[in-house]
N, C-alpha and C positions, 0 to 999 in steps of 0.2 A: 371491531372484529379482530380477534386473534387469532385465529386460527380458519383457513382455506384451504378445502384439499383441490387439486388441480392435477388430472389426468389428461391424457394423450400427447401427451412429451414424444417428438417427435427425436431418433438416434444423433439428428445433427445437436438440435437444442441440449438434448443431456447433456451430448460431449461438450457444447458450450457451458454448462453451470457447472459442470466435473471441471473443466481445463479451469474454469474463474477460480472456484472453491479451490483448486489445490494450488495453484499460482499464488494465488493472497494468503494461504492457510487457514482459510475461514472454512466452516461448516456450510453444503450445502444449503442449509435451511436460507444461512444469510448472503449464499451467493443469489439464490433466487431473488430474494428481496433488493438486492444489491440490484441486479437487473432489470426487476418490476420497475424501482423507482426510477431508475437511468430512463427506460423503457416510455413511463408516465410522465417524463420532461422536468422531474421533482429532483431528480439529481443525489450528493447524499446528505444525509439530514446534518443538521448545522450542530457542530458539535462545540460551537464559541470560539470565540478569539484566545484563548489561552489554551486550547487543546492542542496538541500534536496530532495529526493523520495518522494512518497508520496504512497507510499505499505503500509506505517501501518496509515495512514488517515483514515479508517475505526474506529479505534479503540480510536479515536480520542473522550472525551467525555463519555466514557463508564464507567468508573473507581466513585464508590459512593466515599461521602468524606473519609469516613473510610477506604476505601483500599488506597486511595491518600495517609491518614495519617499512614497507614501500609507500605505501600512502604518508603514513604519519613525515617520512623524508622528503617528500616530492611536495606537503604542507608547511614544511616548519617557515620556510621565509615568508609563510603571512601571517605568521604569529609576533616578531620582529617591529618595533615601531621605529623608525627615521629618524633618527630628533630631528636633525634638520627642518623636516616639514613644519616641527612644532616652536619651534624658535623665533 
């Protein structure tokens, strides 16, 4: 089946798949489905061991340069290897 139309969306339920869909940036169509599967205990479809998620895609972009360059500072000593430990 591809295609399901589904009437009687109730104001809370909308504003729930409007808040999902514009939180992830996803299209309605796949917040719904995003929520069917949740919904049906199916979870989300398995997209392999070499795939990246894309759950924090939202966030993607958000960051001004000044906090890029606050992070990248508050990271750099775990970029750093000890010799010591390796000796």
């Amino acid at each position: 089946m591809n295609q399901l139309t589904t009437r009687g969306f109730d104001d809370e339920l909308a504003n729930r798949i409007q808040e999902l869909a514009r939180r992830e940036d996803i299209s309605l169509n796949r917040a719904v489905l995003r929520l069917l599967r949740r919904g049906a205990g199916l979870g989300e479809r398995d997209r392999g061991a070499n795939t990246v998620g894309d759950s924090l895609d939202h966030l993607i972009g958000t960051w001004t340069e000044d906090e890029a360059v606050e992070m990248d500072r508050a990271l750099d000593h775990l970029s750093r290897v000890d010799e010591a430990m390796w000796t």
